[in-house]
PDB file as gemmi writes it, atoms N, CA and C in Angstrom:
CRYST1    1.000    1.000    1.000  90.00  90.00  90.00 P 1                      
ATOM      1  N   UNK A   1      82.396  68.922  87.462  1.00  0.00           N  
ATOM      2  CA  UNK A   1      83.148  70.163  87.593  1.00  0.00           C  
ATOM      3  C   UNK A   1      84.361  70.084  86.672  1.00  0.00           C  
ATOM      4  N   UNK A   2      84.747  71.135  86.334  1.00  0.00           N  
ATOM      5  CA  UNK A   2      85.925  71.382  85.646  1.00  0.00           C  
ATOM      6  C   UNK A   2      87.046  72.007  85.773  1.00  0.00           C  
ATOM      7  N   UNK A   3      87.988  71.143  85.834  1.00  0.00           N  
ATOM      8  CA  UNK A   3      89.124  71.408  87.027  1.00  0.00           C  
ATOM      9  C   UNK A   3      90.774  71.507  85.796  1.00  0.00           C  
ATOM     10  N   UNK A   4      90.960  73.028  86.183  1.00  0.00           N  
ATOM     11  CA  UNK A   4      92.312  73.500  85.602  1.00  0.00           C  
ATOM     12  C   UNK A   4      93.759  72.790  86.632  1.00  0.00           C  
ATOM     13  N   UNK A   5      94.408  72.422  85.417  1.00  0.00           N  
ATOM     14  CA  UNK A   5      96.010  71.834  85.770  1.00  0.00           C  
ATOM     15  C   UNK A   5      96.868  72.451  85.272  1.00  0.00           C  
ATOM     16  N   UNK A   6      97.519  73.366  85.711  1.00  0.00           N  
ATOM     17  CA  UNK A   6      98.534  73.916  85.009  1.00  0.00           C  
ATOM     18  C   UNK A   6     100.041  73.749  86.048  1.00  0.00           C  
ATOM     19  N   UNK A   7     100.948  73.870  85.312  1.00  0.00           N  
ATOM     20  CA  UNK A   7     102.687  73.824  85.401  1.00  0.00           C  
ATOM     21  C   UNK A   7     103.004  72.193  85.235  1.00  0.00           C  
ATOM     22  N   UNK A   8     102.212  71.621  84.050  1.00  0.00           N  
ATOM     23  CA  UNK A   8     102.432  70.505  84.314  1.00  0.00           C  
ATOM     24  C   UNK A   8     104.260  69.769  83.045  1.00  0.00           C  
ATOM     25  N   UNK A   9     104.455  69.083  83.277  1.00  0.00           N  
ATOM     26  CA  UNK A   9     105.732  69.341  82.493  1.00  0.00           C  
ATOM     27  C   UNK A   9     105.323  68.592  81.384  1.00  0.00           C  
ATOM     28  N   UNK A  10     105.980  69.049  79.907  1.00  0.00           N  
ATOM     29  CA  UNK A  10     105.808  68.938  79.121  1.00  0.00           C  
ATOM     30  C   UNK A  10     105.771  67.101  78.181  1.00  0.00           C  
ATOM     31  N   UNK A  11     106.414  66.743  79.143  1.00  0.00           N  
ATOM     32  CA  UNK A  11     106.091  65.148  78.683  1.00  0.00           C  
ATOM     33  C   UNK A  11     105.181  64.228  79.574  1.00  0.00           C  
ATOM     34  N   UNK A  12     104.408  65.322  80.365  1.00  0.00           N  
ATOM     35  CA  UNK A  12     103.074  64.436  81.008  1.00  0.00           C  
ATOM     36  C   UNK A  12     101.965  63.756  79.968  1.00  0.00           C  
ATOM     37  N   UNK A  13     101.189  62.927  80.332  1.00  0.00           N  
ATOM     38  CA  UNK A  13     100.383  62.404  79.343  1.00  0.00           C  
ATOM     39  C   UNK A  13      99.101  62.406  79.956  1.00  0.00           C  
ATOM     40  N   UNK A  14      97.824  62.058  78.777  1.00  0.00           N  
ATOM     41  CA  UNK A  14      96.610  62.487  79.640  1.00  0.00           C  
ATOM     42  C   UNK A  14      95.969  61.207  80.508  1.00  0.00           C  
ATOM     43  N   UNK A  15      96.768  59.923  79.742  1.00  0.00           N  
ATOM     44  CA  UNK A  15      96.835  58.902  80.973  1.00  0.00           C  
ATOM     45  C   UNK A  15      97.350  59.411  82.718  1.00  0.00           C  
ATOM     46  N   UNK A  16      98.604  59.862  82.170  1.00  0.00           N  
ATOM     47  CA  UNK A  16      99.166  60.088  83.735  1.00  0.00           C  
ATOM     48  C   UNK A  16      97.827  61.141  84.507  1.00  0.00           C  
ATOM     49  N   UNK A  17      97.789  62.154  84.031  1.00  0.00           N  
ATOM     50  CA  UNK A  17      96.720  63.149  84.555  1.00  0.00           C  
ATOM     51  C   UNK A  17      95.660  62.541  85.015  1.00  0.00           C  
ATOM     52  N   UNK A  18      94.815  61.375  84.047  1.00  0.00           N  
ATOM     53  CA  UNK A  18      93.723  61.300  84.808  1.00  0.00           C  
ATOM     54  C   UNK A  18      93.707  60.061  85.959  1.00  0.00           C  
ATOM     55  N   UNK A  19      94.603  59.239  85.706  1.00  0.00           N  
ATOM     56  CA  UNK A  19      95.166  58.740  87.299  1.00  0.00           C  
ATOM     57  C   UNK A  19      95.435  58.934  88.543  1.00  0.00           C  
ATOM     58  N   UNK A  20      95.657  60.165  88.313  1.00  0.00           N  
ATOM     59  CA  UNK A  20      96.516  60.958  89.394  1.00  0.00           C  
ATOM     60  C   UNK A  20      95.095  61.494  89.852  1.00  0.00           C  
ATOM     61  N   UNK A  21      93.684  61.885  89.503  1.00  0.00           N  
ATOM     62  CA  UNK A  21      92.704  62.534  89.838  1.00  0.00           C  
ATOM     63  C   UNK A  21      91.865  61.322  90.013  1.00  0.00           C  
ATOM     64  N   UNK A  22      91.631  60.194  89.110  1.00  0.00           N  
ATOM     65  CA  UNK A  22      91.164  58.944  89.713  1.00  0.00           C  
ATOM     66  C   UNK A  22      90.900  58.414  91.243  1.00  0.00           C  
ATOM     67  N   UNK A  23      92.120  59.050  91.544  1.00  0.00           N  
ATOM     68  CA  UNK A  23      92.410  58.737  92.990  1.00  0.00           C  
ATOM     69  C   UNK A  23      91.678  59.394  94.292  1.00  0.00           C  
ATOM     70  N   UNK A  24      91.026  60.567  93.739  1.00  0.00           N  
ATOM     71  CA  UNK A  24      89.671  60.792  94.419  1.00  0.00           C  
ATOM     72  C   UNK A  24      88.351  61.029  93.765  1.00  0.00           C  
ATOM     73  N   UNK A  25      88.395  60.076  92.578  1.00  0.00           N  
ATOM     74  CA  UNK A  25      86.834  59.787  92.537  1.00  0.00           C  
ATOM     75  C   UNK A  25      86.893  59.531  90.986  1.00  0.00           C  
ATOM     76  N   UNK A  26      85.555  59.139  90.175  1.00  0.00           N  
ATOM     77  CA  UNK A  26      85.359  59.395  88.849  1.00  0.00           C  
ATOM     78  C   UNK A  26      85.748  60.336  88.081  1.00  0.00           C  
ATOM     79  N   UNK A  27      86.332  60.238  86.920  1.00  0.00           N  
ATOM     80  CA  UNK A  27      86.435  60.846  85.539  1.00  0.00           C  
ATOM     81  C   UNK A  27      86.095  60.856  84.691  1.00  0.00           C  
ATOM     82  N   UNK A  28      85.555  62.186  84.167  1.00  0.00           N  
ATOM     83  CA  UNK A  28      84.864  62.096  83.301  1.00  0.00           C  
ATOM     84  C   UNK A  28      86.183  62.100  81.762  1.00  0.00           C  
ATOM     85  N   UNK A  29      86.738  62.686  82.112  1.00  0.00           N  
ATOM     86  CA  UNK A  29      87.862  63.178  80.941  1.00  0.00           C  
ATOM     87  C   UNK A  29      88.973  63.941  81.183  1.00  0.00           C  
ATOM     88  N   UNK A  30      89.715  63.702  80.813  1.00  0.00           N  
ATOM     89  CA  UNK A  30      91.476  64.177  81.235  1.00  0.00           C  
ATOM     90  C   UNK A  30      91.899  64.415  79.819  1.00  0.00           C  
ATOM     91  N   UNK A  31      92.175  65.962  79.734  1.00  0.00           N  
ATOM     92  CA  UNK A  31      92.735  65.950  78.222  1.00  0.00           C  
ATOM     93  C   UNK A  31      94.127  67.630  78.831  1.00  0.00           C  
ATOM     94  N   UNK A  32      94.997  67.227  78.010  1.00  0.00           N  
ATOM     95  CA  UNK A  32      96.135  68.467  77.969  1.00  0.00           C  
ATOM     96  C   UNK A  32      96.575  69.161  76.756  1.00  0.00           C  
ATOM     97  N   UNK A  33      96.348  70.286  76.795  1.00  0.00           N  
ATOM     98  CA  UNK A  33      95.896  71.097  75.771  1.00  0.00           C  
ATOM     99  C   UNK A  33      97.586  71.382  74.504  1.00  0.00           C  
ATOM    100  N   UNK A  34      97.530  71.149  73.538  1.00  0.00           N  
ATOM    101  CA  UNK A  34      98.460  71.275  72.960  1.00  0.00           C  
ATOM    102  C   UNK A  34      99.015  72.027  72.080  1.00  0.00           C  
ATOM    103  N   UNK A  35      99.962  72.454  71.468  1.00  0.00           N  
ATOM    104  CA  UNK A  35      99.899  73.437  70.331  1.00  0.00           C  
ATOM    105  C   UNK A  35      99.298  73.052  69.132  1.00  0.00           C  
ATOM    106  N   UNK A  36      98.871  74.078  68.819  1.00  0.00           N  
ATOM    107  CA  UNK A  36      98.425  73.544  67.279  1.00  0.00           C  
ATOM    108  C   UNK A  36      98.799  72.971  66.375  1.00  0.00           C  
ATOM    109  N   UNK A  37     100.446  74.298  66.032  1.00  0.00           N  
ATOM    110  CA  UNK A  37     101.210  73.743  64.661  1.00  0.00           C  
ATOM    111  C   UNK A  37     102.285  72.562  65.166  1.00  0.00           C  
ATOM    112  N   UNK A  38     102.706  72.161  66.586  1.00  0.00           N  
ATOM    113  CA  UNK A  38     103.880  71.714  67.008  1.00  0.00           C  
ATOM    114  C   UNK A  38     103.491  70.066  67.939  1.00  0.00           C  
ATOM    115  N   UNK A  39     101.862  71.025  68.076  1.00  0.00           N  
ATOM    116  CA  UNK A  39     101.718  69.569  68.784  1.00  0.00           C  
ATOM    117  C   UNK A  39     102.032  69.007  70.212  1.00  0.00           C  
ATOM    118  N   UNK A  40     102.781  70.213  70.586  1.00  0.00           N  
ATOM    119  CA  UNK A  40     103.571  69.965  71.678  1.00  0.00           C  
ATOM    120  C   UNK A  40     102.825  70.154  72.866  1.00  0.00           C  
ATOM    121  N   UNK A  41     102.866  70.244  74.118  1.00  0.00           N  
ATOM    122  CA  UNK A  41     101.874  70.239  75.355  1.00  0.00           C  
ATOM    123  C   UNK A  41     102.667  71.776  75.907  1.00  0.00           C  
ATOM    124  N   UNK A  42     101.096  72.823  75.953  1.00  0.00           N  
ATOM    125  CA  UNK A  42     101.623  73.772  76.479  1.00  0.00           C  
ATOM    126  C   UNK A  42     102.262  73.986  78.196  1.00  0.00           C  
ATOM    127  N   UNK A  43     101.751  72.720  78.568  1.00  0.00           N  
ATOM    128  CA  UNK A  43     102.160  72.616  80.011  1.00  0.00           C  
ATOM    129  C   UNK A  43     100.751  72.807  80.992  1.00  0.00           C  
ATOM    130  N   UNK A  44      99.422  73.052  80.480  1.00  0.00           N  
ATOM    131  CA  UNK A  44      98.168  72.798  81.701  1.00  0.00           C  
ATOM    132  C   UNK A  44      97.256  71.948  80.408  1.00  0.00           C  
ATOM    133  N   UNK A  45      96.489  71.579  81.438  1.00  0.00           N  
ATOM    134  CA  UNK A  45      95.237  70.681  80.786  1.00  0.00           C  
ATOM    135  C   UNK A  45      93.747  71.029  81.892  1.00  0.00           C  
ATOM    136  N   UNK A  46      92.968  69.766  81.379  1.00  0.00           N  
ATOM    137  CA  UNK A  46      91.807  70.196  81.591  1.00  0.00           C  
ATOM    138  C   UNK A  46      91.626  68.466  82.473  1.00  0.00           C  
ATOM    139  N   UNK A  47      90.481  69.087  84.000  1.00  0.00           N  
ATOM    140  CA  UNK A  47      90.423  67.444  84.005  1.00  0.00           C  
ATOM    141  C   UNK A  47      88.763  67.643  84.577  1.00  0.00           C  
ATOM    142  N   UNK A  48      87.574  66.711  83.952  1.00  0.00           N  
ATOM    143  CA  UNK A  48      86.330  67.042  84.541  1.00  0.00           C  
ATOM    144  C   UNK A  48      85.989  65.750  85.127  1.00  0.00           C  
ATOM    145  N   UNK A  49      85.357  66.160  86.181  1.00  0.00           N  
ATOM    146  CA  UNK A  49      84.612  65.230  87.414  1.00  0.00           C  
ATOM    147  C   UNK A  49      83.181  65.353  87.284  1.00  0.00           C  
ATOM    148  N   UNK A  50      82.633  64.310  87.783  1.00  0.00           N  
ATOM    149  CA  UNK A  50      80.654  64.822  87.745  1.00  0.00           C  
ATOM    150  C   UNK A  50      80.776  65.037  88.827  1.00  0.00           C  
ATOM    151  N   UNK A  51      81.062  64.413  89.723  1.00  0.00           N  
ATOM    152  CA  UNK A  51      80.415  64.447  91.439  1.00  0.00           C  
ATOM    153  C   UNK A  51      81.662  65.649  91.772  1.00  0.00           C  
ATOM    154  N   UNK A  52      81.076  66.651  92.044  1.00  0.00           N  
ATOM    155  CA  UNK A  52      81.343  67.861  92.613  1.00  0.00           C  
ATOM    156  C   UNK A  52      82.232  67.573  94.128  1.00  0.00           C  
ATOM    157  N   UNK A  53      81.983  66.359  94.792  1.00  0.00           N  
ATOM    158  CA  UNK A  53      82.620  66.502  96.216  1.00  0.00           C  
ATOM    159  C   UNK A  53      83.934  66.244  95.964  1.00  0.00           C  
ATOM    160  N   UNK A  54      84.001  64.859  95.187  1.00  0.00           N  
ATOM    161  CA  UNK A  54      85.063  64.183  94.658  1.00  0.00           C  
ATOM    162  C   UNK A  54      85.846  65.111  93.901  1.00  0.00           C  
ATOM    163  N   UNK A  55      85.397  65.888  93.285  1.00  0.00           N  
ATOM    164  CA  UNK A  55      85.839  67.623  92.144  1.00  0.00           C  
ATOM    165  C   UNK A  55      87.204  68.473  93.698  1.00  0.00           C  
ATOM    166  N   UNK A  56      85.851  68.751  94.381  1.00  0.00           N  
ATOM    167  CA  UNK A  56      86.769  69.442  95.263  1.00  0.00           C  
ATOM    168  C   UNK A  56      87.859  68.720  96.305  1.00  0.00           C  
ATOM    169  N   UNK A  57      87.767  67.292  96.263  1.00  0.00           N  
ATOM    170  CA  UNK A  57      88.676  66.852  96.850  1.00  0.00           C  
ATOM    171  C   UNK A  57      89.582  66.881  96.300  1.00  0.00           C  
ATOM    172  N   UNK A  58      89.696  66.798  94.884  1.00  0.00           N  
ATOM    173  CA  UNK A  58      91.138  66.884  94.378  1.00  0.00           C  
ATOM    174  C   UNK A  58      91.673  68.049  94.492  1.00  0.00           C  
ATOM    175  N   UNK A  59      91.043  68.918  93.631  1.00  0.00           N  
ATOM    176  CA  UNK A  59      91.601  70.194  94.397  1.00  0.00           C  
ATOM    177  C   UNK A  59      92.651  70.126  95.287  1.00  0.00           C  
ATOM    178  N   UNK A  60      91.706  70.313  96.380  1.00  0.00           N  
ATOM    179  CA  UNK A  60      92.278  70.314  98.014  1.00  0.00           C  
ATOM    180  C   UNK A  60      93.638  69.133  98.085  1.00  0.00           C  
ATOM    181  N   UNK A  61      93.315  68.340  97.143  1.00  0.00           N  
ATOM    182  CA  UNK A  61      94.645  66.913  97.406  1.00  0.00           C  
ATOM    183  C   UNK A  61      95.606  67.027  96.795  1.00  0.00           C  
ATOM    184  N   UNK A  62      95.320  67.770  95.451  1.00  0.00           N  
ATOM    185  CA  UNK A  62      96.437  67.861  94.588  1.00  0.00           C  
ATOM    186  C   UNK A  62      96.814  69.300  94.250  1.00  0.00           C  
ATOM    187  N   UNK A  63      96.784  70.230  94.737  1.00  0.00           N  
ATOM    188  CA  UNK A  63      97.335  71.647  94.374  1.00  0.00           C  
ATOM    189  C   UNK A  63      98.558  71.669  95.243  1.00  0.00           C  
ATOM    190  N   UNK A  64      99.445  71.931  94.505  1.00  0.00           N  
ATOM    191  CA  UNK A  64     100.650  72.474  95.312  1.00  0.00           C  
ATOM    192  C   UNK A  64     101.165  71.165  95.378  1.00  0.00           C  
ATOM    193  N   UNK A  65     101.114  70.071  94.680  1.00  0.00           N  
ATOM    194  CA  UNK A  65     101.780  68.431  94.913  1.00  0.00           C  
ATOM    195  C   UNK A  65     102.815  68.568  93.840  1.00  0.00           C  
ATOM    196  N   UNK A  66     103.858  67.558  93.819  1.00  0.00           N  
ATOM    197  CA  UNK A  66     104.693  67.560  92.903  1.00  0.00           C  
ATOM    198  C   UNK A  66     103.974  66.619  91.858  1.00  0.00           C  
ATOM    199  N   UNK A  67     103.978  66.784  90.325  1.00  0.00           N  
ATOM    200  CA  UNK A  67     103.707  65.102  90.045  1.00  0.00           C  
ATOM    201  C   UNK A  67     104.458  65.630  88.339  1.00  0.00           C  
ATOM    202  N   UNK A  68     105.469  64.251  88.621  1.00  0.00           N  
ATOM    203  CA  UNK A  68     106.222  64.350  87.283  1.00  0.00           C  
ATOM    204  C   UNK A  68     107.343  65.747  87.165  1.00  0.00           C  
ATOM    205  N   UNK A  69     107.286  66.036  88.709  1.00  0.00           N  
ATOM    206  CA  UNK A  69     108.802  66.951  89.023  1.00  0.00           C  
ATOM    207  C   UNK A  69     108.522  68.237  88.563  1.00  0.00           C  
ATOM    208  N   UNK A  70     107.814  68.667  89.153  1.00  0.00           N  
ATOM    209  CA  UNK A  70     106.888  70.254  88.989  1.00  0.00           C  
ATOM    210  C   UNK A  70     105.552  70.179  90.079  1.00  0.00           C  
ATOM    211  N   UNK A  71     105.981  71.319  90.239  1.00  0.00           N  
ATOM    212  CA  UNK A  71     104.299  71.664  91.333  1.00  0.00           C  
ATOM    213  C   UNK A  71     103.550  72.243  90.546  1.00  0.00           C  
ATOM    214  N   UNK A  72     102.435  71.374  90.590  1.00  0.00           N  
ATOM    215  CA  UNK A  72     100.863  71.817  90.131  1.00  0.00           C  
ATOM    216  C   UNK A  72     100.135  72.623  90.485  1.00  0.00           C  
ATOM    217  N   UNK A  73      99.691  73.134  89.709  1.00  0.00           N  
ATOM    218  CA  UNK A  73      98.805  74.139  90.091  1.00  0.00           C  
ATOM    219  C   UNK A  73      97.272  73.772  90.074  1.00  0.00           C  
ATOM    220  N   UNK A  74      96.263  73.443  90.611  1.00  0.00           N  
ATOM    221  CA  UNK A  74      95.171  72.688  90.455  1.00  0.00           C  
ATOM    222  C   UNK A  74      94.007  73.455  90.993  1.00  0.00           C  
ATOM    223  N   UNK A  75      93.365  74.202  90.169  1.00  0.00           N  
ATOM    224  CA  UNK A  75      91.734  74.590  90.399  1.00  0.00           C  
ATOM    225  C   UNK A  75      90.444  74.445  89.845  1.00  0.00           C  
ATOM    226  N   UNK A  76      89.419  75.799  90.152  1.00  0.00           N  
ATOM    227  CA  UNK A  76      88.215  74.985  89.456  1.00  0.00           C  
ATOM    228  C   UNK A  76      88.341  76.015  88.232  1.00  0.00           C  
ATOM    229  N   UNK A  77      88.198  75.487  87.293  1.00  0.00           N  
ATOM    230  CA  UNK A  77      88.548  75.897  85.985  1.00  0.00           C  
ATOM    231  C   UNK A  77      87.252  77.297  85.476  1.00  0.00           C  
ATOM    232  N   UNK A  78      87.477  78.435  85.495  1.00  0.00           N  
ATOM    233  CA  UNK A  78      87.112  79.811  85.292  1.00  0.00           C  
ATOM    234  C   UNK A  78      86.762  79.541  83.725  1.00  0.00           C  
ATOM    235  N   UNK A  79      85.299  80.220  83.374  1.00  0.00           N  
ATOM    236  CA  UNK A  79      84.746  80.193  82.049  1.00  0.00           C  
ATOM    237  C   UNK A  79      85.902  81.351  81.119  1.00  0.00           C  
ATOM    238  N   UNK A  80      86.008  80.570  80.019  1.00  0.00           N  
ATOM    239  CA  UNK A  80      86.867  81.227  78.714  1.00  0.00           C  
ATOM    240  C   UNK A  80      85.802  82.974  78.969  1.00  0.00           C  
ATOM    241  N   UNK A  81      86.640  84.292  78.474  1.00  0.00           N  
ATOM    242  CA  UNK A  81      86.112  85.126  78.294  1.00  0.00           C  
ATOM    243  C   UNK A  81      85.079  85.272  77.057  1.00  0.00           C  
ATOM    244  N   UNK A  82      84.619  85.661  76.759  1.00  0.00           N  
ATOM    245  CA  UNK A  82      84.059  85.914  75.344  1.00  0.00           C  
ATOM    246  C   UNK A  82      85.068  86.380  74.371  1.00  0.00           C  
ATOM    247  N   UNK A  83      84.910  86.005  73.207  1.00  0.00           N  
ATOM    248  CA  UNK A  83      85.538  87.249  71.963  1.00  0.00           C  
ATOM    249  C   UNK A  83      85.104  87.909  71.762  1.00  0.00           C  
ATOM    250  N   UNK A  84      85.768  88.676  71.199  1.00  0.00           N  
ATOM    251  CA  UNK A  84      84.708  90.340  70.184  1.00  0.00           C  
ATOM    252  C   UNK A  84      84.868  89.711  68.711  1.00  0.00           C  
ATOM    253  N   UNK A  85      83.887  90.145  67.749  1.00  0.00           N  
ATOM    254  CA  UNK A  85      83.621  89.989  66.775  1.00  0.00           C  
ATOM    255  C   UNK A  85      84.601  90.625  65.867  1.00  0.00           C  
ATOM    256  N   UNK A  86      85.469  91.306  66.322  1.00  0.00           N  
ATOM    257  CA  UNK A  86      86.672  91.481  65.485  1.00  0.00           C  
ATOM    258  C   UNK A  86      87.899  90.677  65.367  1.00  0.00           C  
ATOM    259  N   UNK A  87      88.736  90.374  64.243  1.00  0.00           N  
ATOM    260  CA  UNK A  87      89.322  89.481  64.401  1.00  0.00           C  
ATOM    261  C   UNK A  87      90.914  90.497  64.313  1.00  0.00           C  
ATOM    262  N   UNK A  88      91.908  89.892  64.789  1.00  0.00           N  
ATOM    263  CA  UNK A  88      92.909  91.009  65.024  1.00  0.00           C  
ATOM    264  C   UNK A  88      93.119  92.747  64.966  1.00  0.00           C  
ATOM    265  N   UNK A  89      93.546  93.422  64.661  1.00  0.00           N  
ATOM    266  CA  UNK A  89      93.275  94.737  65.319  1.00  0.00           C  
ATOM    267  C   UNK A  89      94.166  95.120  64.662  1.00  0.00           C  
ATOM    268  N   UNK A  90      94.250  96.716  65.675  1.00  0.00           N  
ATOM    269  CA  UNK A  90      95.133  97.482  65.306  1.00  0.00           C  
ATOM    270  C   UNK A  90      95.590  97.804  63.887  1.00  0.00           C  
ATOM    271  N   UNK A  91      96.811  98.570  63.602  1.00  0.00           N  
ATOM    272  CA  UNK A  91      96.813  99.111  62.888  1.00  0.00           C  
ATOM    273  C   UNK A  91      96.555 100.489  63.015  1.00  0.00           C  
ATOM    274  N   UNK A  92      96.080 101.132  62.034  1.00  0.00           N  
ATOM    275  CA  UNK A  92      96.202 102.476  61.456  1.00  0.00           C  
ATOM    276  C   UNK A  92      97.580 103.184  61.457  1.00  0.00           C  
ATOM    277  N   UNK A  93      97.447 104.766  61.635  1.00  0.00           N  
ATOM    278  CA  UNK A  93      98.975 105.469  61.059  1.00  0.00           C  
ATOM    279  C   UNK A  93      99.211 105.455  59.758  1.00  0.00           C  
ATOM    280  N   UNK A  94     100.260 105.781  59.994  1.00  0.00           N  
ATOM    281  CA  UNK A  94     100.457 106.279  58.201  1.00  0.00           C  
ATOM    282  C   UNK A  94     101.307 104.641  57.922  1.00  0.00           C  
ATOM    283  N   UNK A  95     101.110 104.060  56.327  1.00  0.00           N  
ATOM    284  CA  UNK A  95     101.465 103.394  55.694  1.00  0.00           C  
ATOM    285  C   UNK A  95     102.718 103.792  54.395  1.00  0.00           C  
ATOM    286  N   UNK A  96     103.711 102.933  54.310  1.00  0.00           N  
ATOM    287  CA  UNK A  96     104.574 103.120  53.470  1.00  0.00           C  
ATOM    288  C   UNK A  96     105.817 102.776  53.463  1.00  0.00           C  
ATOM    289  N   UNK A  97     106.889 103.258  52.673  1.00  0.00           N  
ATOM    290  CA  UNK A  97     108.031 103.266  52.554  1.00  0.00           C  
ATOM    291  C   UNK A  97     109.091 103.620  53.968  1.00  0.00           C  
ATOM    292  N   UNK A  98     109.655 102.947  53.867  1.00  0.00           N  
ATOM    293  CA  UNK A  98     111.000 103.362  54.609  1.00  0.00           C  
ATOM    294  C   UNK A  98     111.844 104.499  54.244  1.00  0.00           C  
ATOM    295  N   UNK A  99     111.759 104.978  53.087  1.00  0.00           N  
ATOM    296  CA  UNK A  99     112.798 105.983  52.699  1.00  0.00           C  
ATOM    297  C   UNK A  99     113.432 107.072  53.603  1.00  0.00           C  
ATOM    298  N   UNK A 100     114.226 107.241  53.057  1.00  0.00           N  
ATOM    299  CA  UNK A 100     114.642 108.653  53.822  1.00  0.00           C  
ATOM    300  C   UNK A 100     114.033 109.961  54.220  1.00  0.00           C  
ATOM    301  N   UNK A 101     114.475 110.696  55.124  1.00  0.00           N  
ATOM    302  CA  UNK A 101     113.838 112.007  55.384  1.00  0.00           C  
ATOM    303  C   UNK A 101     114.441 112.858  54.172  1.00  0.00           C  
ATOM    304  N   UNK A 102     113.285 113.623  53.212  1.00  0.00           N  
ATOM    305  CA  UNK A 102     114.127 114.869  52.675  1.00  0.00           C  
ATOM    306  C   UNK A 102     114.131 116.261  52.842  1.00  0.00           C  
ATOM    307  N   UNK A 103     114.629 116.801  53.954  1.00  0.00           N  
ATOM    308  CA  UNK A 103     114.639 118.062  54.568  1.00  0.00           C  
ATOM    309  C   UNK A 103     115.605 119.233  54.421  1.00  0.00           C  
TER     310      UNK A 103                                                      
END                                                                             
């Protein structure tokens, strides 16, 4: 299962994370998602379990816990939406100058 962590504070590590879920059962992988250009940790990650019981025990053990001086937010991680085949948007209206009104 795949289990969302979010409000986690920004100098958590994906050691600390998957320790903290260790603790009720196997891991498959503990990773926290980062910025691109900065690198920096947006503050949730990702943590996956195989055995589904052990999945929902954490859950249930760790949502709403403090860890690393913030309460967690801990569920079962909801599929990404799809994209649309367009890539940014918007636009139209009229194009141009700033100039003045001449009335």
């Amino acid at each position: 299962m795949n289990i969302y962590v979010g409000n986690l504070g920004y100098e958590q590590t994906e050691d600390e994370l998957k320790v903290a879920f260790e603790a009720f059962g196997e891991v498959e992988s503990a990773r926290i998602i980062t910025d691109r250009d900065t690198g920096r940790s947006k503050g949730f990650g990702f943590v996956e379990m195989l055995d589904n019981d052990q999945a929902v025990a954490a859950i249930d053990g760790l949502n709403g816990t403090d860890f690393g001086g913030r309460t967690i937010t801990v569920n079962e991680s909801r599929p990404r939406p799809p994209r649309g085949d367009h890539r940014g948007g918007g636009g139209g209206g009229r194009r141009g100058g700033g100039g003045r009104n001449r009335y």
